[in-house]
C-alpha positions in Angstrom: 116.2 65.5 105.7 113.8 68.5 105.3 113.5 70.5 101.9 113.7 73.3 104.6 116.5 71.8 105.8 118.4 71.1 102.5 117.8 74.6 101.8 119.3 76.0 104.9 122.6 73.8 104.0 122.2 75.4 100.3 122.3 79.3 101.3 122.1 79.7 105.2 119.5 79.3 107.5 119.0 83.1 107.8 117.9 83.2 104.1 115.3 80.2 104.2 112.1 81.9 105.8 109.1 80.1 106.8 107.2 82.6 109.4 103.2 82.5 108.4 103.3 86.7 108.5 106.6 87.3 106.4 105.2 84.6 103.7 101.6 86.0 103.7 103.1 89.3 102.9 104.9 87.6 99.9 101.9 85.7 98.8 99.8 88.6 97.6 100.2 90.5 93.9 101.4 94.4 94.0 97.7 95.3 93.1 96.9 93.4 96.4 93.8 92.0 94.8 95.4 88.6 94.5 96.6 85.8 97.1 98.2 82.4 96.9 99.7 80.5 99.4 103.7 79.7 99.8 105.8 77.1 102.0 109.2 78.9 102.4 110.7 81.7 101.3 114.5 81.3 100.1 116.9 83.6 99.4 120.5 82.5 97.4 122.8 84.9 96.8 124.6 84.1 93.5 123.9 81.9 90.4 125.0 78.6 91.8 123.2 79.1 94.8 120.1 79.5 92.5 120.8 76.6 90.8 121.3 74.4 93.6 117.9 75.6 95.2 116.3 74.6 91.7 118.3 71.6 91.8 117.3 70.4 95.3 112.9 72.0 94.6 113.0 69.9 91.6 114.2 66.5 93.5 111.4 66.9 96.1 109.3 67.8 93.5 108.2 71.7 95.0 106.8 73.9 92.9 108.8 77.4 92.7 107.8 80.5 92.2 110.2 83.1 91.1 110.3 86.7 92.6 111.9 89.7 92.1 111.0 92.8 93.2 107.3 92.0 93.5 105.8 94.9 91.4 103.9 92.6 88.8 100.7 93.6 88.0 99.1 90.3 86.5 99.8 88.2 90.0 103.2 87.4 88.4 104.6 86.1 91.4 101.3 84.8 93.4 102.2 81.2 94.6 99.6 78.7 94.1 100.6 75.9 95.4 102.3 75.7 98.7 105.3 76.9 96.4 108.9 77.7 97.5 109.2 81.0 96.7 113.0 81.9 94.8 113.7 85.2 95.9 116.6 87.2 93.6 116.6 89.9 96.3 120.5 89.5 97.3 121.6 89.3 93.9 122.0 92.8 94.1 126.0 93.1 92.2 126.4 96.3 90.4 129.7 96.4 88.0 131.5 98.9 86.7 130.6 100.8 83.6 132.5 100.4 80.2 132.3 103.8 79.1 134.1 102.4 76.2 131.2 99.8 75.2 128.5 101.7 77.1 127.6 98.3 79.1 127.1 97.4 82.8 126.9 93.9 84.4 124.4 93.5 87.0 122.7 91.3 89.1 119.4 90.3 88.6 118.5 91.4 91.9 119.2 95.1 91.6 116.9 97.7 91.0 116.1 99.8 87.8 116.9 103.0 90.2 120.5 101.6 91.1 121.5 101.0 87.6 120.3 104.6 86.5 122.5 105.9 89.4 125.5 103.7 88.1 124.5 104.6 84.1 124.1 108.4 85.2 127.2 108.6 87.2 129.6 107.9 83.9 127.8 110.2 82.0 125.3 107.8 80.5 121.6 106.7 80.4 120.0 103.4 80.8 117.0 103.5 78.1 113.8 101.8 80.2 112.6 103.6 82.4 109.2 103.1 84.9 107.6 104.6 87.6 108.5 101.5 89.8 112.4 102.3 89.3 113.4 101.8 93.1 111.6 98.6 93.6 111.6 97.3 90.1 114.4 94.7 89.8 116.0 94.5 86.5 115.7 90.6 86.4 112.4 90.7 86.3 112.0 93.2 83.7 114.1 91.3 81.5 111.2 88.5 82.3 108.5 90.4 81.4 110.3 92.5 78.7 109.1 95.5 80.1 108.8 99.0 78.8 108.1 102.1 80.4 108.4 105.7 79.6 111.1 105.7 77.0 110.3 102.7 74.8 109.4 105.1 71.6 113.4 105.8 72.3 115.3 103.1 73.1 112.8 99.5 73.0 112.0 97.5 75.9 114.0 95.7 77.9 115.3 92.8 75.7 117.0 95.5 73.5 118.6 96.7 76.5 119.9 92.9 77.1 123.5 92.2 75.6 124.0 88.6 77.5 122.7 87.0 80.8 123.3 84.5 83.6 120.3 82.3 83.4 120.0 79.0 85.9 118.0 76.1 84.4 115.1 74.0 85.7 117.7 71.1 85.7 120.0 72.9 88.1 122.8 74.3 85.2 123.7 77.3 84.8 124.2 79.4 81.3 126.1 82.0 81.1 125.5 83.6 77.6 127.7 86.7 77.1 129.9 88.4 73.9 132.3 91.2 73.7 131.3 91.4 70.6 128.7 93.4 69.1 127.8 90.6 65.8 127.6 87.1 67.4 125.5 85.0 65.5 126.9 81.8 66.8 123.8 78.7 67.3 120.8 79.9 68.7 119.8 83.3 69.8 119.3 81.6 73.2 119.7 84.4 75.5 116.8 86.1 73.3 114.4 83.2 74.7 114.8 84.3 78.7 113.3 87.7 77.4 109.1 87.8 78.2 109.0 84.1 79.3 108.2 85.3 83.1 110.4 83.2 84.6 108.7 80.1 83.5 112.2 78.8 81.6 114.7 79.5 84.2 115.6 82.1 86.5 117.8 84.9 85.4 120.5 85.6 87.4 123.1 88.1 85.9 122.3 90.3 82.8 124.6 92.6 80.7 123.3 95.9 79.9 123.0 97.9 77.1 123.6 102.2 77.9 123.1 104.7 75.6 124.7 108.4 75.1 123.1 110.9 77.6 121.1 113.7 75.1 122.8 117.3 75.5 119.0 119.0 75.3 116.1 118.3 76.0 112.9 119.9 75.6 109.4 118.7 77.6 105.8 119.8 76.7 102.3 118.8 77.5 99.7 119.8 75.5 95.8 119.3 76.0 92.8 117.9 73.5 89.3 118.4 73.9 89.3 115.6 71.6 91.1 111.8 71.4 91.5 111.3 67.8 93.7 114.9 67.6 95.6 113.7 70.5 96.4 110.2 68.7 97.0 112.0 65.5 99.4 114.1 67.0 100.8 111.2 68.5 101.2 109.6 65.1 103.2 112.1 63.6 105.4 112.4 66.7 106.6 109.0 67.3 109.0 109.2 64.2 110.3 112.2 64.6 114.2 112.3 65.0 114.8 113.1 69.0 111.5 111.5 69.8 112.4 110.7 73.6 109.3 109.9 74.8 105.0 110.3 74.5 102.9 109.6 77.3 98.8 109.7 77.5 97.5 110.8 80.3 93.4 111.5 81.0 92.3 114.7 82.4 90.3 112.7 84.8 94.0 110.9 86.1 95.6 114.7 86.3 92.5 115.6 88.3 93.1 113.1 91.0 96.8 113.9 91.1 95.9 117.9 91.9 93.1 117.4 94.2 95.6 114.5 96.0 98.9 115.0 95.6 98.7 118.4 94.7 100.2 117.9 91.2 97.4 119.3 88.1 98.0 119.7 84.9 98.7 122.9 83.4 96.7 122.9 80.4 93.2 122.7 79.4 91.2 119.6 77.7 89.8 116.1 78.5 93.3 114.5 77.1 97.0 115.3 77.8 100.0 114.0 76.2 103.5 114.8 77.1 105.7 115.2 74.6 109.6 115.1 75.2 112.4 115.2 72.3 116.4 114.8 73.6 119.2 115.2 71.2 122.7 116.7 71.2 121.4 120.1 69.6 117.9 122.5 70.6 115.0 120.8 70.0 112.7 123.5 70.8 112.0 124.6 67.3 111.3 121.8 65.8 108.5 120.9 68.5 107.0 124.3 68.0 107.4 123.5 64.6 105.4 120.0 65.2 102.6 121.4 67.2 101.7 123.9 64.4 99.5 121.9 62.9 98.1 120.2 66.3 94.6 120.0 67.1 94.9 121.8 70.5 92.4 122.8 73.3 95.1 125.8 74.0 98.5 126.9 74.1 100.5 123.7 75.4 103.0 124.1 78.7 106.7 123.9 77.6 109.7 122.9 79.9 113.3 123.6 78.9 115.2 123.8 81.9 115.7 121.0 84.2 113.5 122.2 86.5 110.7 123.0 84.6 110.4 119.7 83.1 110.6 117.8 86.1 107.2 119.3 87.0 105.7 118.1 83.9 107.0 114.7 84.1 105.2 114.9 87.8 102.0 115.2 86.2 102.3 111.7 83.9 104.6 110.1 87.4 102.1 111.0 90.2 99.0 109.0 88.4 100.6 106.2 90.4 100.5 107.9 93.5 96.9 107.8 93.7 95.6 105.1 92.0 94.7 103.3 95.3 93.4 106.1 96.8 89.6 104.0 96.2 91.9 100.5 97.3 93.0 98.5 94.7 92.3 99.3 90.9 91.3 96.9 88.5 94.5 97.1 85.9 94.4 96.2 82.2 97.8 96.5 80.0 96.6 96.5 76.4 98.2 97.2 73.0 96.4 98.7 70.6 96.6 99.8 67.0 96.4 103.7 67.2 93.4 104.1 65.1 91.4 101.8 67.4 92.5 103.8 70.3 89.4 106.1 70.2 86.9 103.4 69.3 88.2 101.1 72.3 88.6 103.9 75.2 84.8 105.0 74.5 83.7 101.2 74.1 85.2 100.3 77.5 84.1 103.3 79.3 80.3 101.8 78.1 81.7 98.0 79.6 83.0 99.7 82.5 79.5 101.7 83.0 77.1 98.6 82.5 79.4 96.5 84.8 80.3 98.4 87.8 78.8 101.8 87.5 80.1 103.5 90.5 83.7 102.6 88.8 85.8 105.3 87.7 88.0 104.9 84.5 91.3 106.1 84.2 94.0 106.3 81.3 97.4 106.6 80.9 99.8 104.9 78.8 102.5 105.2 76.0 101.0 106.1 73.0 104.0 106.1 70.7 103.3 102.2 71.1 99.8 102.3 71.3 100.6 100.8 75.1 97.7 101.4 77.1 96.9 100.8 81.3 93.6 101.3 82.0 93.0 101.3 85.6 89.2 101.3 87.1 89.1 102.5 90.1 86.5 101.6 93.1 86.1 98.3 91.3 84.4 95.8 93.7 85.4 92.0 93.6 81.6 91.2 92.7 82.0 93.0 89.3 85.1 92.0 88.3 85.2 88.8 87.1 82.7 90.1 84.3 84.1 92.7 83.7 87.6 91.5 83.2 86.1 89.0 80.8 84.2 91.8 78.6 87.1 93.8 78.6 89.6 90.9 77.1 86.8 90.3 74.6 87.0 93.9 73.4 90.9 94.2 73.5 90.8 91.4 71.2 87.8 92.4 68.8 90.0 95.5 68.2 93.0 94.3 67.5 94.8 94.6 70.4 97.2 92.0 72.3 95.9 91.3 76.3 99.0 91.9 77.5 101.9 94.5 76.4 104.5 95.2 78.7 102.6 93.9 82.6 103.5 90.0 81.0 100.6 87.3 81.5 101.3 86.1 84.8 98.5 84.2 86.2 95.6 87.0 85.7 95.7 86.7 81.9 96.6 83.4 81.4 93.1 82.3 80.2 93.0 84.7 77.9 96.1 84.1 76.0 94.1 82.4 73.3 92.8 85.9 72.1 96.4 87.0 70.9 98.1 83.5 69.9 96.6 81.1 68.1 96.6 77.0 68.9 99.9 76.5 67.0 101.5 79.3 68.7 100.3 78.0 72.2 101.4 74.3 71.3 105.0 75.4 70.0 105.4 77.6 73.8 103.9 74.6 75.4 106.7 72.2 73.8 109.4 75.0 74.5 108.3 74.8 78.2 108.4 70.8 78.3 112.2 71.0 76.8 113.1 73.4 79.5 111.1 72.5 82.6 109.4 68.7 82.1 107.9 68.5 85.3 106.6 72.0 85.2 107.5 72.6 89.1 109.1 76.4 87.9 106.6 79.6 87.5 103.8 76.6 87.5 101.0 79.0 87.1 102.4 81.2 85.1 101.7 81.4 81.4 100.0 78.4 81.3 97.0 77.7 83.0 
């Protein structure tokens, strides 16, 4: 028999796909500047189901590569070897919410919008948020602990993560979940899912942390002529009580929003950062009381109706909206320590100039955590490969990690070396082994 065949008897034949068009569509990264090559798409629709498919890849020794809901930026989920590709797609279970314990089971299947909607609906909030919310899948945030827009809030993912349904390489499944708030109990095993990419088992089901919704809020963007008085400000922001979040975003980004989408930025300077505080009392004094002392290129724009700040928060959202508009951009998810911010966006603009100089620069990002995507834009093939490399090199020579929140996935993986050191790599590498000893799961992931 078929693997094809044994999968069809796993889940159904009408979830095991192997038409050329539907698996070259699934064989290129969300940035569409990368390709691999996959065998058969599969589809289970619970845990077991995703064991047995492991169970059965493993035994005719396939690789698999995990997907979720596709939107990696660092070919994530790029099969490069005739893979089977594991699709959580129809694990798309959405519980009920414990107002009581502010938590929500889901599957890993459903999207970051859906669970919002679920969190929102009993009068609660979800703390990650990102631009990607309808097709972002919360399984595969969870992999690549990701962050978003209200990190300086609420953490990334893996503090939103309470337990999880995780199905093994060997074809188990664990189900690691507490009632309890203190469970100290062994091993912190659920803890080592978080920002392995998939590469240790696939996530199945995850329980989810919620959080009070804010009775006021308060929105502002404010401009800089210069960098260092936007990352001072910044500074001084990120622990203030009702911090909710603090977003970068470069004039030249708002510019392409306004001319494209017909969404500018309200204020003058060549850097913005929104600014939003959220508590159960008016914030609006204390962030007038904040800015006093800002270096500002003029009076900032302030939202305090709901209205008001969704059209500020359109300004930071819509820099996604056109960053194809020249095809693909060249990403790079960096953190950096906020005193090297300055010295690394001028730096880079220089790389970015001597390497492709018809490239245009863009940055956005979270500065609360000194999270950074810098995204050139018109970026031929023939100049990236440098490029990338000179970039990494800087990132590193300022103290900054090559990846933050986008994961490794395949893109990075040569570069890992510049933010772990040999006996960091090594004790991953053995973690790996334990979990996966023929190294048919996420194969090109992480590792090169």
């Amino acid at each position: 028999m078929s693997l094809t065949d044994t999968l069809a008897g796993i889940v159904g034949a009408a979830h095991v796909i192997t038409d050329p068009d539907v698996l070259d569509g699934r064989s290129v990264d969300h940035t569409g500047r990368y390709r691999g090559h996959a065998s058969a798409l599969v589809r289970p629709g619970s845990a077991d189901g995703v064991a047995a498919v492991l169970r059965a890849c493993r035994d005719a020794r396939a690789y698999v590569t995990v997907q979720g809901g596709r939107t990696s930026l660092v070919a994530g989920t790029v099969p490069e070897h005739d893979d089977v590709l594991l699709s959580t797609e129809r694990l798309r279970d959405v519980g009920e919410v414990d107002v009581v314990e502010r938590r929500i089971h889901v599957g890993a299947g459903a999207t970051l919008a859906e669970v919002q909607r679920a969190a929102s609906t009993a009068g609660l909030v979800f703390g990650v948020d990102l631009a990607a919310r309808d097709s972002a899948t919360v399984g595969g945030m969870a992999s690549t602990n990701a962050g978003g827009l209200r990190t300086v809030r609420y953490g990334n993912m893996g503090e939103q993560v309470l337990g999880l349904d995780v199905a093994l390489p060997d074809g188990s499944v664990v189900h690691r979940h507490s009632r309890v708030r203190r469970d100290n109990t062994g091993y912190d095993l659920a803890s080592l899912f978080i920002g392995a990419e998939g590469t240790l088992g696939v996530i199945t089901g995850l329980d989810l942390r919620l959080h009070p919704t804010p009775a006021h809020r308060v929105t502002a963007i404010c401009g800089f002529d210069d960098l260092d008085a936007l990352v001072e400000t910044g500074r001084a922001f990120r622990d203030t009580d009702g911090i909710a979040a603090l977003e970068l975003i470069d004039a030249r980004a708002s510019a392409l929003t306004a001319e494209h989408v017909g969404v500018g930025a309200p204020v003058d300077g060549a850097w913005q950062l929104l600014i939003e505080l959220a508590s159960d009392t008016d914030q609006t004094e204390r962030l007038a009381d904040a800015l006093e002392d800002a270096r500002l290129a003029g009076e900032p724009a302030v939202g305090v109706d709901v209205g008001a700040q969704q059209r500020l928060w359109q300004v930071r959202e819509s820099v996604a909206e056109v960053l194809g508009v020249y095809g693909p951009p060249l990403k790079f998810d960096v953190s950096l320590p906020l005193s090297a911010i300055a010295g690394f966006t001028a730096e880079s603009a220089e790389l970015v100039a001597k390497h492709a100089p018809d490239a245009i620069p863009l940055l956005f990002g979270h500065i609360g955590e000194g999270n950074l995507h810098l995204n050139v834009l018109r970026c031929g093939p023939d100049a990236e490969c440098e490029l990338y490399a000179a970039m990494m090199e800087l990132i590193a020579r300022c103290g900054g990690n090559v990846s933050s929140e986008h994961g490794v996935g395949t893109r990075k993986r040569d570069y890992i070396s510049m933010s772990r050191t040999e006996a960091d790599i090594a004790a991953m590498r053995a973690v790996k082994a334990a979990f996966d000893p023929s190294g048919y799961l996420n194969p090109a992931v992480l590792f090169a």
